[in-house]
Backbone and ligand atoms as CSV (ligand in chain L), in Angstrom:
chain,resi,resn,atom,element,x,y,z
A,1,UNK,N,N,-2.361,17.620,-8.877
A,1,UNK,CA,C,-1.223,17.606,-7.943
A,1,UNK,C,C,-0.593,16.218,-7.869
A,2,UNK,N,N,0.733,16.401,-8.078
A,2,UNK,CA,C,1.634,15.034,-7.649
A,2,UNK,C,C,1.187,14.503,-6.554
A,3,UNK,N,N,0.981,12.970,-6.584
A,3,UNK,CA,C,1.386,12.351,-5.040
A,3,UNK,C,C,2.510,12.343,-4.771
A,4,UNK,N,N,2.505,12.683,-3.413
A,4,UNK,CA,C,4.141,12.512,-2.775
A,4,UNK,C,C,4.266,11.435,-1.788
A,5,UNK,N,N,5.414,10.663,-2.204
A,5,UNK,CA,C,5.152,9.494,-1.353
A,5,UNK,C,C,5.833,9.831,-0.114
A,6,UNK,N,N,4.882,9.175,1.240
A,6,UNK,CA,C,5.663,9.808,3.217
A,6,UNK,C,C,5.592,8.500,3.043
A,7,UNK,N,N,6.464,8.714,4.753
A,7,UNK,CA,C,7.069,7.637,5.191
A,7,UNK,C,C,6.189,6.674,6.057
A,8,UNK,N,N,5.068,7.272,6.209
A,8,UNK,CA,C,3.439,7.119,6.755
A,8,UNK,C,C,2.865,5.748,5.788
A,9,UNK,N,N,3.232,6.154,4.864
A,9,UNK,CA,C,2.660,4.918,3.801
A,9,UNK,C,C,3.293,3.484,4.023
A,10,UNK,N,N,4.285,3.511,4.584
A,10,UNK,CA,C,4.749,2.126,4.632
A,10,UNK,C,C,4.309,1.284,5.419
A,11,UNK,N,N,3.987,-0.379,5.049
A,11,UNK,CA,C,3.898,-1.180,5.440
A,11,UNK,C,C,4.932,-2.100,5.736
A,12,UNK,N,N,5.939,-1.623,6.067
A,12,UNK,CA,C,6.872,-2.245,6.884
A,12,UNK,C,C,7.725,-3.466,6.162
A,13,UNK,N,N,7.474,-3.682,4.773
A,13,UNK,CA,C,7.969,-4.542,4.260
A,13,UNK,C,C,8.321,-4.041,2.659
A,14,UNK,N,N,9.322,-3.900,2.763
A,14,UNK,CA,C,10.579,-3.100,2.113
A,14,UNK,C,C,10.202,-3.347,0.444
A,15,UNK,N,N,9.716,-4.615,-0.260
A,15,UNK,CA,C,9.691,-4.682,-1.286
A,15,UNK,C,C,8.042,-4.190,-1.774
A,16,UNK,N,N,7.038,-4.567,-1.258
A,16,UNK,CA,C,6.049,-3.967,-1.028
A,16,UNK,C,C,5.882,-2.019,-1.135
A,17,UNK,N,N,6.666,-2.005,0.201
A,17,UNK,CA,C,6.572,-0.388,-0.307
A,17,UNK,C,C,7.262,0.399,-1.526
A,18,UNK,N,N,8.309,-1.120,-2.226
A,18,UNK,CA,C,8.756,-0.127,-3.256
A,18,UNK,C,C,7.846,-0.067,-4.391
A,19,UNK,N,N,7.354,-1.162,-4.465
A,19,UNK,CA,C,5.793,-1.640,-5.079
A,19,UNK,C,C,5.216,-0.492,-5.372
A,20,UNK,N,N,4.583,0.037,-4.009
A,20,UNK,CA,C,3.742,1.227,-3.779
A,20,UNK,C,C,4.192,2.514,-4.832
A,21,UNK,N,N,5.548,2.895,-4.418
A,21,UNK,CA,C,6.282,3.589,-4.589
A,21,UNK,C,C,5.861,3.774,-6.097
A,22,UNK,N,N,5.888,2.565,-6.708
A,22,UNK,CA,C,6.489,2.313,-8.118
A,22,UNK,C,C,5.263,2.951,-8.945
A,23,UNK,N,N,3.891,2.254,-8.329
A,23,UNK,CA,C,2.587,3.058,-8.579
A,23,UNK,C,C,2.124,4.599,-8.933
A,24,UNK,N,N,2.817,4.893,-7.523
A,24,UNK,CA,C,2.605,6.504,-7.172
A,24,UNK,C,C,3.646,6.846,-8.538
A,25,UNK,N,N,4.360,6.455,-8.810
A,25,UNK,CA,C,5.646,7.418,-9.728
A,25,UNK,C,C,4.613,7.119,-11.259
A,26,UNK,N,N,4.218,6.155,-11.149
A,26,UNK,CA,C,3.429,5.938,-12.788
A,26,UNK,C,C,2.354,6.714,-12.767
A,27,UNK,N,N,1.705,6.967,-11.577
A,27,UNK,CA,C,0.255,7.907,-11.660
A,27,UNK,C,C,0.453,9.119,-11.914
A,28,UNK,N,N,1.983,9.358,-11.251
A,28,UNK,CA,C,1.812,10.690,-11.170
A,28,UNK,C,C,2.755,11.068,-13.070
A,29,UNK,N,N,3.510,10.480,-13.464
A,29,UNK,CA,C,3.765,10.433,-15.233
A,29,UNK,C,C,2.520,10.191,-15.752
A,30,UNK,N,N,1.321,9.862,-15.477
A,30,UNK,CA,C,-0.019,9.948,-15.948
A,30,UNK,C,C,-0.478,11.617,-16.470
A,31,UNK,N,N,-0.528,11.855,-14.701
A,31,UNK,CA,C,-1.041,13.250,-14.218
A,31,UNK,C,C,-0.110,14.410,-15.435
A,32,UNK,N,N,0.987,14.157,-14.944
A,32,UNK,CA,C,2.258,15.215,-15.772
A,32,UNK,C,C,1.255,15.041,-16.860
A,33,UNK,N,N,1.544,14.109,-18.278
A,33,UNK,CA,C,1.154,14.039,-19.314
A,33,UNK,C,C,-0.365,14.606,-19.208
A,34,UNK,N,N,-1.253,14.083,-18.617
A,34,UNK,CA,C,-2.717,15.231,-19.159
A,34,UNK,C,C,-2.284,16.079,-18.328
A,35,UNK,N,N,-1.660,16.868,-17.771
A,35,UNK,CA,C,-1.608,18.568,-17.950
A,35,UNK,C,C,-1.368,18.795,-18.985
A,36,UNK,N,N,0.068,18.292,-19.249
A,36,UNK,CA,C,0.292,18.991,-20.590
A,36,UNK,C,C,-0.197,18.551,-21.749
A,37,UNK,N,N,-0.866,18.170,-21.434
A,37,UNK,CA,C,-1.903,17.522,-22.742
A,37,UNK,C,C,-1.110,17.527,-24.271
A,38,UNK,N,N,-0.481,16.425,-23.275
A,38,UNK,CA,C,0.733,16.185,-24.826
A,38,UNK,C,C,0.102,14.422,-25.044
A,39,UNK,N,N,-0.683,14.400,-25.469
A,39,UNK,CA,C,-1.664,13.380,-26.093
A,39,UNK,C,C,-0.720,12.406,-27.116
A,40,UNK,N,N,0.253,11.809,-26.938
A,40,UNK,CA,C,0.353,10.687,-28.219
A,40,UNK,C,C,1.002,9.255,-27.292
A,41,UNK,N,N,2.045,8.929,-28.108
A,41,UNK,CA,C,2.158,7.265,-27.886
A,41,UNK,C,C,2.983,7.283,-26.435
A,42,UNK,N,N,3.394,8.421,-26.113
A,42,UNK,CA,C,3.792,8.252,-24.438
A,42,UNK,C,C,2.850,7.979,-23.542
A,43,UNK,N,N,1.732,8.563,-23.604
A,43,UNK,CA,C,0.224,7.882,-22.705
A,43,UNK,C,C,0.079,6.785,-23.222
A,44,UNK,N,N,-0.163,6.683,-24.337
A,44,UNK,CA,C,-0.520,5.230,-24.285
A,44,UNK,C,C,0.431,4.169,-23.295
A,45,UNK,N,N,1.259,4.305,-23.827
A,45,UNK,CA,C,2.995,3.761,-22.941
A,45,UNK,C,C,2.359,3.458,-21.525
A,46,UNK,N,N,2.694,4.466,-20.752
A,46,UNK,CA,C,2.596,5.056,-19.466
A,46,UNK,C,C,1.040,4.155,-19.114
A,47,UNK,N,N,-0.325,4.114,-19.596
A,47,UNK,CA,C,-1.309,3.963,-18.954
A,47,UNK,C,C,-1.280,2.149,-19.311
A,48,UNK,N,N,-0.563,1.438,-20.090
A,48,UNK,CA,C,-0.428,0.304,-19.720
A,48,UNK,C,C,0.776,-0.128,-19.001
A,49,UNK,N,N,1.700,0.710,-18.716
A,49,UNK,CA,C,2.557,0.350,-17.530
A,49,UNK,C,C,1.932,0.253,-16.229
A,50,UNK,N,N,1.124,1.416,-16.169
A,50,UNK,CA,C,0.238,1.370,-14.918
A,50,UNK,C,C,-0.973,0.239,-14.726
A,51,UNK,N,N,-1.463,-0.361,-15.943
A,51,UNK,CA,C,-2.046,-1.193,-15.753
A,51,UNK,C,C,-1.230,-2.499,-15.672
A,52,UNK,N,N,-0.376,-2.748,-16.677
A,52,UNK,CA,C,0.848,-4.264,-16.193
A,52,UNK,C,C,1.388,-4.038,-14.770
A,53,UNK,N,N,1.476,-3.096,-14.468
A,53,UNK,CA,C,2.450,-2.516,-13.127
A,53,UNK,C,C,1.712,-2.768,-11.689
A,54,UNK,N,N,0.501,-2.418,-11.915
A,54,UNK,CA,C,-0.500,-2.481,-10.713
A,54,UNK,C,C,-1.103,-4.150,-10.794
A,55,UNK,N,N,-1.258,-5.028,-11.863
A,55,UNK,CA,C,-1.598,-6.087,-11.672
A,55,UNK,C,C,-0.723,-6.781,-11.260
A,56,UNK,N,N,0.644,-6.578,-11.864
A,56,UNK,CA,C,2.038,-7.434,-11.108
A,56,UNK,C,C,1.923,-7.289,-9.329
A,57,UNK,N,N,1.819,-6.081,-9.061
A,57,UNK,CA,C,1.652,-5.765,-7.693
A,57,UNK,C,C,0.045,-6.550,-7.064
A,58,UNK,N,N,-0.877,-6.191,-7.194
A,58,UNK,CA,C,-1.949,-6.781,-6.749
A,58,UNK,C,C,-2.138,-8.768,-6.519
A,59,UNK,N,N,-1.473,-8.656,-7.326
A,59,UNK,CA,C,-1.061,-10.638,-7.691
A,59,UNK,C,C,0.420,-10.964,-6.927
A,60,UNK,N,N,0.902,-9.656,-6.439
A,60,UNK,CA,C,2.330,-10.523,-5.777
A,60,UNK,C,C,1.318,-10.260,-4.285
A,61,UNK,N,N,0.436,-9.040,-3.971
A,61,UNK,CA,C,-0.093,-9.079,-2.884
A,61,UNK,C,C,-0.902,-10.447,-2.388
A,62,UNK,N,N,-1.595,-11.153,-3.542
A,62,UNK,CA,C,-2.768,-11.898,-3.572
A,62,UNK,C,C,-1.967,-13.147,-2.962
A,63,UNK,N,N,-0.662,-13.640,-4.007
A,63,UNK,CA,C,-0.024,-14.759,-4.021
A,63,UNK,C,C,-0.170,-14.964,-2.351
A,64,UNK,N,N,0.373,-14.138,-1.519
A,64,UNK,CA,C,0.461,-13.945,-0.242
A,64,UNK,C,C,-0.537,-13.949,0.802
A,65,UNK,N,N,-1.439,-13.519,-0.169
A,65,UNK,CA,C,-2.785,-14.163,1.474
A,65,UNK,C,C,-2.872,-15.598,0.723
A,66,UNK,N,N,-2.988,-16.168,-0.091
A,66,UNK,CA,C,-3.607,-17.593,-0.149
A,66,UNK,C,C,-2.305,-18.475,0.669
A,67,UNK,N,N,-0.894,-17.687,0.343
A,67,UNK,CA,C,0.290,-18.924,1.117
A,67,UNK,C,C,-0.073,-18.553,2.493
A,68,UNK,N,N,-0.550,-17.597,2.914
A,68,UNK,CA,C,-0.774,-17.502,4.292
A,68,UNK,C,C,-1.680,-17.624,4.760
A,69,UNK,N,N,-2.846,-17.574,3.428
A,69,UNK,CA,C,-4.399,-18.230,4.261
A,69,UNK,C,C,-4.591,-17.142,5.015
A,70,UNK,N,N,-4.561,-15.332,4.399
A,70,UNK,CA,C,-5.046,-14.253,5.270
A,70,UNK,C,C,-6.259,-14.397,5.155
A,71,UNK,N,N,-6.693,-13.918,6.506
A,71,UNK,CA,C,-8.081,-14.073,7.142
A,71,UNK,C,C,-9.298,-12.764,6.162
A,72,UNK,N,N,-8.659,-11.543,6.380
A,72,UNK,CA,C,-9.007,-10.716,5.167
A,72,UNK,C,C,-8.879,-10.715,3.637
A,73,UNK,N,N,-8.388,-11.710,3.458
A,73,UNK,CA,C,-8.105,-11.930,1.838
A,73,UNK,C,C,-9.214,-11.623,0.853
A,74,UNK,N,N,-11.248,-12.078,1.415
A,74,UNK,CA,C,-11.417,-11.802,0.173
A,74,UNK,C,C,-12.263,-10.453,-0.076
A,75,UNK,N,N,-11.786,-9.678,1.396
A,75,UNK,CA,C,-12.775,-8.260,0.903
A,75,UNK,C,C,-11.166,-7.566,0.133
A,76,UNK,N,N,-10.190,-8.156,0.618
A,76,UNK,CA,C,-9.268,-7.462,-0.273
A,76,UNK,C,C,-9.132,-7.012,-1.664
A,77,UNK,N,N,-9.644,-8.977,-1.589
A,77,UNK,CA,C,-9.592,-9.110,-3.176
A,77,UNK,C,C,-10.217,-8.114,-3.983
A,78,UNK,N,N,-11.830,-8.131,-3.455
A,78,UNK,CA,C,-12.807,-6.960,-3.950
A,78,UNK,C,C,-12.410,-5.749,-3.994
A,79,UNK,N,N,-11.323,-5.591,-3.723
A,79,UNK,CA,C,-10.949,-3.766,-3.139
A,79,UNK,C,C,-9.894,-3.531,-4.605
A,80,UNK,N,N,-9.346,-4.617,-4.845
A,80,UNK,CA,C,-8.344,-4.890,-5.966
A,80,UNK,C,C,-9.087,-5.054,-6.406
A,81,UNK,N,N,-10.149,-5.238,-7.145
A,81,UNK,CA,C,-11.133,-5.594,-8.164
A,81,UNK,C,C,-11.490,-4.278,-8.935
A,82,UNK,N,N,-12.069,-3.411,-7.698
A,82,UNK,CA,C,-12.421,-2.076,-7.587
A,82,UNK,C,C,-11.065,-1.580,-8.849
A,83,UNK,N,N,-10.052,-1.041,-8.148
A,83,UNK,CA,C,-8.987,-0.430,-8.656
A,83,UNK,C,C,-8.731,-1.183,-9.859
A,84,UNK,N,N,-8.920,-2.665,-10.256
A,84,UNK,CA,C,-8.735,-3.017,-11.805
A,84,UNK,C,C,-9.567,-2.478,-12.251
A,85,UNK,N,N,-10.880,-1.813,-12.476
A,85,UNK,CA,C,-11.814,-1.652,-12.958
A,85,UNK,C,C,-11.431,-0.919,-13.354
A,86,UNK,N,N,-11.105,0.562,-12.422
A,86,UNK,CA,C,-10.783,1.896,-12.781
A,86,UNK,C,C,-9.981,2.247,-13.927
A,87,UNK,N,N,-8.671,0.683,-13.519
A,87,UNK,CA,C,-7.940,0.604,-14.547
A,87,UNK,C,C,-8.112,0.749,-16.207
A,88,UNK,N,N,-9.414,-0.082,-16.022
A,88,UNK,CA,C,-9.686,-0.651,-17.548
A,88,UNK,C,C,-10.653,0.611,-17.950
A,89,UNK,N,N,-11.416,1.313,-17.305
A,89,UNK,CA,C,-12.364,2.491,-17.406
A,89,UNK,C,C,-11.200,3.325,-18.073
A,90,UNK,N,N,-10.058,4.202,-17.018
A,90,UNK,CA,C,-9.125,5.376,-17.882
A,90,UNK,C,C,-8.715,4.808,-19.314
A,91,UNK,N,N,-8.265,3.299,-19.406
A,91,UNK,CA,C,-7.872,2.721,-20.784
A,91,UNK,C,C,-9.058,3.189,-21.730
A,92,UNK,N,N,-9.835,2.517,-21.234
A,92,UNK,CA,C,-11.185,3.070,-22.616
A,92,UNK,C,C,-11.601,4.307,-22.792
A,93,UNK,N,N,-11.522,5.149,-21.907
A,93,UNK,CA,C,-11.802,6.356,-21.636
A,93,UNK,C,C,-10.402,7.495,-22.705
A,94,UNK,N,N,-8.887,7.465,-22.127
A,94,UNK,CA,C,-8.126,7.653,-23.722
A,94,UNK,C,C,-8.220,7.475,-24.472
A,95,UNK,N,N,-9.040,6.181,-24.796
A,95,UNK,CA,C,-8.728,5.339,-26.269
A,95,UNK,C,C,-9.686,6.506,-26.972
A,96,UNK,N,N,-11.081,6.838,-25.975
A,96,UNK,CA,C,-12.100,7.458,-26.575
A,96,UNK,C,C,-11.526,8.685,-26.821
A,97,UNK,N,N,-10.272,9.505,-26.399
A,97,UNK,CA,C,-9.545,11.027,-26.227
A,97,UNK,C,C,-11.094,11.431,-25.897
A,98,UNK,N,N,-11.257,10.782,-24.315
A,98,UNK,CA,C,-12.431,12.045,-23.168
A,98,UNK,C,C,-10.953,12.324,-22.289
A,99,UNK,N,N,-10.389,13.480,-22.103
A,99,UNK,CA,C,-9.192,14.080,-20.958
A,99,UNK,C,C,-9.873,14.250,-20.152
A,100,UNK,N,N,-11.350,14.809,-19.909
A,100,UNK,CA,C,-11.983,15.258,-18.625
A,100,UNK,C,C,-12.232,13.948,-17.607
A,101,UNK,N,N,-12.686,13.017,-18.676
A,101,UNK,CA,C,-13.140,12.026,-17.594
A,101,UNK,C,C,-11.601,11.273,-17.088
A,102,UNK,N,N,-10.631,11.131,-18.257
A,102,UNK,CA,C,-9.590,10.164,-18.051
A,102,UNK,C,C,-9.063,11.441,-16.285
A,103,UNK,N,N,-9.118,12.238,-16.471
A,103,UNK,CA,C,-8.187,13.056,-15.207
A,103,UNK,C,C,-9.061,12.810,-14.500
A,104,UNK,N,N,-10.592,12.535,-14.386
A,104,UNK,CA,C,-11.305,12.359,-12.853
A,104,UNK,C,C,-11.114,10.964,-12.253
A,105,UNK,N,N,-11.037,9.575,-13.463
A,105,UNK,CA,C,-10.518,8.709,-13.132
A,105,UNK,C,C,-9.008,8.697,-12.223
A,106,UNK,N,N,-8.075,9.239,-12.621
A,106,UNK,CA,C,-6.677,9.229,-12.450
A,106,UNK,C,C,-6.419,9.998,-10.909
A,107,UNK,N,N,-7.467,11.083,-10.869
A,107,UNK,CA,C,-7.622,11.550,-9.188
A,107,UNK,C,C,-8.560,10.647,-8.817
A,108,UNK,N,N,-9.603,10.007,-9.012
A,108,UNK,CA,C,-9.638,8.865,-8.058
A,108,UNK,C,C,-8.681,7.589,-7.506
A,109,UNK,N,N,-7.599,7.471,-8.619
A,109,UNK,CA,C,-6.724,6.645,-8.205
A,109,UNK,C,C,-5.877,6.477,-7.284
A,110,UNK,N,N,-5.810,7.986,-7.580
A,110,UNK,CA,C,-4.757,8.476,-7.467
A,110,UNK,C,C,-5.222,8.486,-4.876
A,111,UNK,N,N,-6.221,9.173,-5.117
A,111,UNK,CA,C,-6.896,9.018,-3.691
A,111,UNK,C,C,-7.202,7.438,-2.992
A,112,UNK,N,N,-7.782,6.713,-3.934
A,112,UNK,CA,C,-7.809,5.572,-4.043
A,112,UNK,C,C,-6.118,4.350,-3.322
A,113,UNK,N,N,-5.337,4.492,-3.827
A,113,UNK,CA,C,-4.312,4.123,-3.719
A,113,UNK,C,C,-3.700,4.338,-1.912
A,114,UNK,N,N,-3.666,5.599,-1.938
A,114,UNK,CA,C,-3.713,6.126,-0.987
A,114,UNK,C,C,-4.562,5.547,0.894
A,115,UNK,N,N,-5.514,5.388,-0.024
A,115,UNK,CA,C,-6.198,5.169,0.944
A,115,UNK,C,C,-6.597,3.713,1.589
A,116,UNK,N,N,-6.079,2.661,0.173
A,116,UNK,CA,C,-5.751,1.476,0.123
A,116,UNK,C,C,-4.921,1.370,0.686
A,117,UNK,N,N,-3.490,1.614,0.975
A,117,UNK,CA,C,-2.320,1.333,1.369
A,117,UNK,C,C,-2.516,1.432,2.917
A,118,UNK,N,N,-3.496,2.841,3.395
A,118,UNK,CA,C,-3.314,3.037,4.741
A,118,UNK,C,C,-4.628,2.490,5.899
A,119,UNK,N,N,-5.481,2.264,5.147
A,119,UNK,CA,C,-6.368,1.298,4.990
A,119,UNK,C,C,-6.661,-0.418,4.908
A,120,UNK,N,N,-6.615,-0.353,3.614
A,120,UNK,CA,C,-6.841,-1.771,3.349
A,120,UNK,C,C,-5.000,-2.876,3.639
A,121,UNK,N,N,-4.149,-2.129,2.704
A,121,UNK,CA,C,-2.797,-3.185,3.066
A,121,UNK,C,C,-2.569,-3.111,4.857
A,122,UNK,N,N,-2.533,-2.407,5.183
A,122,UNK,CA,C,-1.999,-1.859,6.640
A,122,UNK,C,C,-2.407,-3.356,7.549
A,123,UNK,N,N,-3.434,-4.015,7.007
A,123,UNK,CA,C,-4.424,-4.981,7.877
A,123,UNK,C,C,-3.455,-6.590,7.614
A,124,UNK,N,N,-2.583,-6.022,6.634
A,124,UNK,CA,C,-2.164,-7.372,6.321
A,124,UNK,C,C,-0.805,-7.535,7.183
A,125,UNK,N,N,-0.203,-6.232,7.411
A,125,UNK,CA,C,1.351,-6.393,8.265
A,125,UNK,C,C,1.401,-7.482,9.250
A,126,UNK,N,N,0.705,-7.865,9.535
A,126,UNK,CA,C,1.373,-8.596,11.372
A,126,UNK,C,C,0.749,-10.229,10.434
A,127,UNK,N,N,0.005,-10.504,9.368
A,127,UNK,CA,C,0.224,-11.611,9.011
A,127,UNK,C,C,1.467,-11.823,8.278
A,128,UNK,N,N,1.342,-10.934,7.777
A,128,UNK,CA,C,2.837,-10.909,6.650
A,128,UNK,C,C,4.173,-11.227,7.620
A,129,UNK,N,N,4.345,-10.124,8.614
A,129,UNK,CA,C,5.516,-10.405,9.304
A,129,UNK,C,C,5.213,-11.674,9.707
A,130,UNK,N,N,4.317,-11.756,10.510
A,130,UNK,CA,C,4.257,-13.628,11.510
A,130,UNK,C,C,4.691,-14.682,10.701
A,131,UNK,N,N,4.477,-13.978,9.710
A,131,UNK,CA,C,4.920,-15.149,8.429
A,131,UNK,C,C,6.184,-15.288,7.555
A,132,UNK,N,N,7.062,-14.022,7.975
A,132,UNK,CA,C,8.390,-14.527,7.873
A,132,UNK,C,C,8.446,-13.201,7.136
A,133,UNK,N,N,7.863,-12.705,6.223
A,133,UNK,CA,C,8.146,-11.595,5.598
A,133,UNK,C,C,8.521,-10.221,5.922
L,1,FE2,FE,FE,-3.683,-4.166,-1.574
């Protein structure tokens, strides 16, 4: 199932959530492609966009607790650590053509993400705003 992005997800800071946004739309061109298990150089494509795509994002998040010296910064970090991992797991996991495991990865992300945003980012709003953003 597609993620659908609500209006629930936002963290209140406009470039950030398009961030988010941008994620959810690559996971879910993940998802599309293994249904249809149309297997060639468009996954490949697609699963390093999601990996360039999510590190650009995680590092514009990061840049931002160290200028602000967030107080939660380094279980964050670990939480982003987590989700690179996953990253690099579905990569090796296609490379190997396993579809079963690459789709259990991709619904964990896919939950994962999710639960990060409403969760883990949510903690950062009132530094972010206090801080001009
Ligand atoms: Fe985050």
């Amino acid at each position: 199932m597609p993620i659908k992005w609500d209006d629930s997800y936002s963290v209140g800071i406009e470039e950030i959530d398009n961030q988010h946004k941008k994620i959810i739309k690559i996971i879910n061109q993940v998802l599309e492609i293994i249904e249809e298990e149309s297997l060639d150089d468009n996954l490949k494509t697609i699963i390093k966009e999601l990996i360039d795509y999510s590190n650009y994002h995680f590092k514009f998040e990061e840049d931002y607790f160290e200028k602000f010296n967030y107080e939660d910064k380094d279980s964050h970090l670990e939480k982003h650590g987590e989700f690179r991992a996953q990253l690099m797991k579905i990569s090796q996991e296609f490379k190997d053509d396993k579809m079963e495991a690459a789709y259990q990865i991709i619904d964990f992300l896919e939950n994962w993400l999710i639960d990060h945003i409403n969760g883990t980012d949510k903690r950062y709003i009132e530094c972010f705003q206090e801080n001009g953003l």
